[in-house]
MDTraj code that builds the backbone (N, CA, C; nanometers):
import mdtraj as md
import numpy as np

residues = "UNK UNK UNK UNK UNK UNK UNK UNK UNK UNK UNK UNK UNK UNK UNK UNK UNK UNK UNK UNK UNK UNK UNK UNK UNK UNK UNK UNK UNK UNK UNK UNK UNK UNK UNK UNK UNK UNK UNK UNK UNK UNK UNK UNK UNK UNK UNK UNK UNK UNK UNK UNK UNK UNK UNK UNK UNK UNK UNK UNK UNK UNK UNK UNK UNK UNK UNK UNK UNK UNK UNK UNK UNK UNK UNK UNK".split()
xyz = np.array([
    [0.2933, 0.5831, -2.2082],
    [0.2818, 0.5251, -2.0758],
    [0.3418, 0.3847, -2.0761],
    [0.4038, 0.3524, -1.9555],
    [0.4136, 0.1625, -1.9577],
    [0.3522, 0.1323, -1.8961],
    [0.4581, 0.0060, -1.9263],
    [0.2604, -0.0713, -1.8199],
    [0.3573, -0.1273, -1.7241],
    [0.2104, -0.1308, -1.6423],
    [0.2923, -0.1822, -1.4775],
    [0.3115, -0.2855, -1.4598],
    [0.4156, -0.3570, -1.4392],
    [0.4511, -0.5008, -1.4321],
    [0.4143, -0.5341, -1.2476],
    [0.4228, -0.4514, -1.1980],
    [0.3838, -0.4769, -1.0588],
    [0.2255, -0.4962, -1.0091],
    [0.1347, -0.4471, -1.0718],
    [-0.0129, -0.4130, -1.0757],
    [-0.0506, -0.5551, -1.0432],
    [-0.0139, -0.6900, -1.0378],
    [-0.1094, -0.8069, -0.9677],
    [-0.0467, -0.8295, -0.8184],
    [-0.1618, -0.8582, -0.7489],
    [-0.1308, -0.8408, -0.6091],
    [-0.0600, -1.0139, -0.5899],
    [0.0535, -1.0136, -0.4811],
    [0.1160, -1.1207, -0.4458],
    [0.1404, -1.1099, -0.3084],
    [0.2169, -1.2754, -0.2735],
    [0.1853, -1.2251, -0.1246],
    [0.3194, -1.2188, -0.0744],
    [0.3553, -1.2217, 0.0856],
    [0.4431, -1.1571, 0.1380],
    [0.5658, -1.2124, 0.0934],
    [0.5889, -1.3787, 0.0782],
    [0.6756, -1.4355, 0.0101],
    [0.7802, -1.3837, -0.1339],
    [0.6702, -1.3662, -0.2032],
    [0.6790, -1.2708, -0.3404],
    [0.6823, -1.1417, -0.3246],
    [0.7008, -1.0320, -0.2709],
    [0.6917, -0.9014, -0.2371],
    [0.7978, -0.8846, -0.3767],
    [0.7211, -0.7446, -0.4781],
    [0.7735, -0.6565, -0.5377],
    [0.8965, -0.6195, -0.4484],
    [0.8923, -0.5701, -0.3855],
    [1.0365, -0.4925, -0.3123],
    [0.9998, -0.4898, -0.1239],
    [1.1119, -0.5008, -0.0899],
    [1.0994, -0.5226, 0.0902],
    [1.1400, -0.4030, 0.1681],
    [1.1092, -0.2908, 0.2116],
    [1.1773, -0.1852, 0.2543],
    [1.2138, -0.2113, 0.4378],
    [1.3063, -0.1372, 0.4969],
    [1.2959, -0.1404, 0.6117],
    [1.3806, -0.0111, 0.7159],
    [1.2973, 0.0080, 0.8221],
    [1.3440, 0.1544, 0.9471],
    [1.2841, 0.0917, 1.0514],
    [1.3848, 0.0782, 1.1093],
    [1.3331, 0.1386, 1.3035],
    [1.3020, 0.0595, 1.3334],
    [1.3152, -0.0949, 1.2693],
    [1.1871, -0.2449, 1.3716],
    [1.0440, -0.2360, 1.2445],
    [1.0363, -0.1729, 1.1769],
    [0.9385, -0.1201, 1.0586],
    [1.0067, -0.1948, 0.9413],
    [0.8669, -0.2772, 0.8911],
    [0.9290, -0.3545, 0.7689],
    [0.8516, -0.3239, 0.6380],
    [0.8261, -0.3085, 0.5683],
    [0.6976, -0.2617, 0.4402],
    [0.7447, -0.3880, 0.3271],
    [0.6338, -0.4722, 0.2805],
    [0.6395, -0.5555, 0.2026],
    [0.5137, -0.5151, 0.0940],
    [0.5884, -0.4589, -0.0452],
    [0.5303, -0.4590, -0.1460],
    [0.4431, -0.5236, -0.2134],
    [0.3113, -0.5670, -0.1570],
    [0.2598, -0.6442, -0.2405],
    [0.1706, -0.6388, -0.3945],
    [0.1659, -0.4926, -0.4240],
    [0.1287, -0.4154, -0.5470],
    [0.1507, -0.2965, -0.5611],
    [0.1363, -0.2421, -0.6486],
    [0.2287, -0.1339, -0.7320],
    [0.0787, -0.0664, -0.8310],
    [0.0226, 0.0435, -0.7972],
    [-0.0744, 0.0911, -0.8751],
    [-0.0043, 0.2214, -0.9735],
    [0.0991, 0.2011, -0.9532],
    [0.1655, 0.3011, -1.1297],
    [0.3131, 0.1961, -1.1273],
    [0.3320, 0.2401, -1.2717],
    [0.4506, 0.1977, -1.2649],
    [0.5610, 0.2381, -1.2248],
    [0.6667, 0.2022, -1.1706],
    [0.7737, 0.2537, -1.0751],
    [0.8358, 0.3705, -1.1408],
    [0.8557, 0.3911, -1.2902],
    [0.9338, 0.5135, -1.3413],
    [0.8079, 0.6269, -1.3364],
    [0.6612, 0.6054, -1.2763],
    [0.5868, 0.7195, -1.2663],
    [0.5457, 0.7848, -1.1402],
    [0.6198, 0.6555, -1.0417],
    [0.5819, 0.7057, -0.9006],
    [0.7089, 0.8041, -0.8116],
    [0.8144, 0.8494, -0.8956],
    [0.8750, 0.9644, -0.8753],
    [0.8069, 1.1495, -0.8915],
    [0.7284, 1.1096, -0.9910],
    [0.6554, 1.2225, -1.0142],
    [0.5353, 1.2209, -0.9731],
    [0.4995, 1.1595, -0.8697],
    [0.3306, 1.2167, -0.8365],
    [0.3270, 1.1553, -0.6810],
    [0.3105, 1.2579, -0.5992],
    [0.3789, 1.2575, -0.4368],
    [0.2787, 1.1671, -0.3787],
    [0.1467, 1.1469, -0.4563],
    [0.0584, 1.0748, -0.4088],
    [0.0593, 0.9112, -0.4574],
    [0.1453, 0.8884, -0.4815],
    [0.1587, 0.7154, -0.5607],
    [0.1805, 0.6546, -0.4307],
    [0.0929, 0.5214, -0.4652],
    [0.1062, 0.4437, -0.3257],
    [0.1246, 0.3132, -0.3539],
    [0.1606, 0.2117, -0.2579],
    [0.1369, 0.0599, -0.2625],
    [0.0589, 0.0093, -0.1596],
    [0.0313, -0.1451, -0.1995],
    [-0.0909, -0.2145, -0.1516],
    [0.0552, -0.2692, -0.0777],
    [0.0563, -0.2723, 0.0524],
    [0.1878, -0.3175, 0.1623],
    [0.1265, -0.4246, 0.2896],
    [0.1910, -0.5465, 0.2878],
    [0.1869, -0.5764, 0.4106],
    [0.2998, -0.5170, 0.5407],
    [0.2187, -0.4544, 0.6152],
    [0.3441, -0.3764, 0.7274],
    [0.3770, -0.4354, 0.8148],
    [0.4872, -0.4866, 0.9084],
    [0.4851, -0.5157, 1.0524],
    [0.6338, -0.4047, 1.1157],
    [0.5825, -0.4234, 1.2347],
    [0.6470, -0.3255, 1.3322],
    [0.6165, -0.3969, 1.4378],
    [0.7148, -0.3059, 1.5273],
    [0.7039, -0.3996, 1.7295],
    [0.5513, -0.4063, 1.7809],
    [0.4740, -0.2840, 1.7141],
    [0.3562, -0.2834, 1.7591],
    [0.2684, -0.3666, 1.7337],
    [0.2599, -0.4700, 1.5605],
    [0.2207, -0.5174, 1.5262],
    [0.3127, -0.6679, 1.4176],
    [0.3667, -0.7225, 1.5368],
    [0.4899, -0.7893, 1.4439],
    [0.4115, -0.8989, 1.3627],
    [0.2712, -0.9226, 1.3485],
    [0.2700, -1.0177, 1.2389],
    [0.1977, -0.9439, 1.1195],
    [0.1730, -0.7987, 1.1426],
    [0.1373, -0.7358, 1.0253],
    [0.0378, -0.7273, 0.9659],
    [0.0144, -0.5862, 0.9217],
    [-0.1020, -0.5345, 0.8363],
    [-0.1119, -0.4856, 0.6991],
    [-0.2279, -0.4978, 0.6650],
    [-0.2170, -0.4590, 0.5474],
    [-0.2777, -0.2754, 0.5135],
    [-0.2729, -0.3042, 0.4077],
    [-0.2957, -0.1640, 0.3475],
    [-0.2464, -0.0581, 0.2714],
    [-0.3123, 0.0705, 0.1746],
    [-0.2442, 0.1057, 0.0881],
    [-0.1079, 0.2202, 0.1846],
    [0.0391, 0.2296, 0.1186],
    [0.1084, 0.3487, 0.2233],
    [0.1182, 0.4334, 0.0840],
    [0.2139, 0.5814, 0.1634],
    [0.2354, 0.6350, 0.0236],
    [0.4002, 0.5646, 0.0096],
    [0.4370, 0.5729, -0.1251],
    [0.5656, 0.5310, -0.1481],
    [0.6587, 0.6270, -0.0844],
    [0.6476, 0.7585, -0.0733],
    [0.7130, 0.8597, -0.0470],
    [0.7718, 0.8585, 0.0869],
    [0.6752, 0.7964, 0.1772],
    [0.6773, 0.7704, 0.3316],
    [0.7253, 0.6301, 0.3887],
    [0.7530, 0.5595, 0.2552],
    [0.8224, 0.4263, 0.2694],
    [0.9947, 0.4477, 0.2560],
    [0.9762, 0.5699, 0.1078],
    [1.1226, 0.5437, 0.0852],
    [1.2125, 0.6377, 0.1558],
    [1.1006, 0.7148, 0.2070],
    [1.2013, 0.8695, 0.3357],
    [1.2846, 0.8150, 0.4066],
    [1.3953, 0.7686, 0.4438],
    [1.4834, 0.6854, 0.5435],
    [1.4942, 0.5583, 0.5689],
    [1.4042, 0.4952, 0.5010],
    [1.4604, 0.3579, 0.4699],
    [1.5293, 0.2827, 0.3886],
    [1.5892, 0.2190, 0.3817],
    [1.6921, 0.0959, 0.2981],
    [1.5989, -0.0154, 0.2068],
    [1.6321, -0.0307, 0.0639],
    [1.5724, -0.0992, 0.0442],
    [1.6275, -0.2832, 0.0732],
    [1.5490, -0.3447, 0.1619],
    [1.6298, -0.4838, 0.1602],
    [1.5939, -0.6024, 0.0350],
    [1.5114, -0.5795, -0.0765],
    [1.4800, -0.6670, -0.2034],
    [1.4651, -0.6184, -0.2623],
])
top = md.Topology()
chain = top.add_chain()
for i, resn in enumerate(residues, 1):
    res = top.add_residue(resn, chain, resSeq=i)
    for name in ("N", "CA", "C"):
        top.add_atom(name, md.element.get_by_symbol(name[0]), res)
traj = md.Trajectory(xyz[None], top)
């Protein structure tokens, strides 16, 4: 196994990785596997601050990665 270099939570400034779709932004702020294990298990998620038109200063909470990386670009 490795170890997760992402696993301490940071904040939006510092985001692990920045994804973005549609006015939809996902900011990585933790990583509960490590990135070469979250290809294989459909349920791997991150701790994300989100904003969208609906909510442009953003929420938090865990997403799945799977539903982050379906059609979006990564921008960091």
């Amino acid at each position: 196994m490795s170890k997760n270099l992402c696993g301490k939570t940071v904040t939006k400034d510092k985001a692990y990785e920045v994804w973005s779709r549609g006015g939809w932004t996902w900011y990585c702020l933790k990583k509960y596997q490590a990135p070469q294990n979250e290809d294989s298990n459909p349920y791997a998620r991150w701790f994300c601050l989100v904003t969208s038109p609906f909510v442009p200063e953003g929420e938090m909470g865990d997403v799945y990665v799977r539903d982050i990386k379906q059609g979006s670009w990564r921008i960091k």
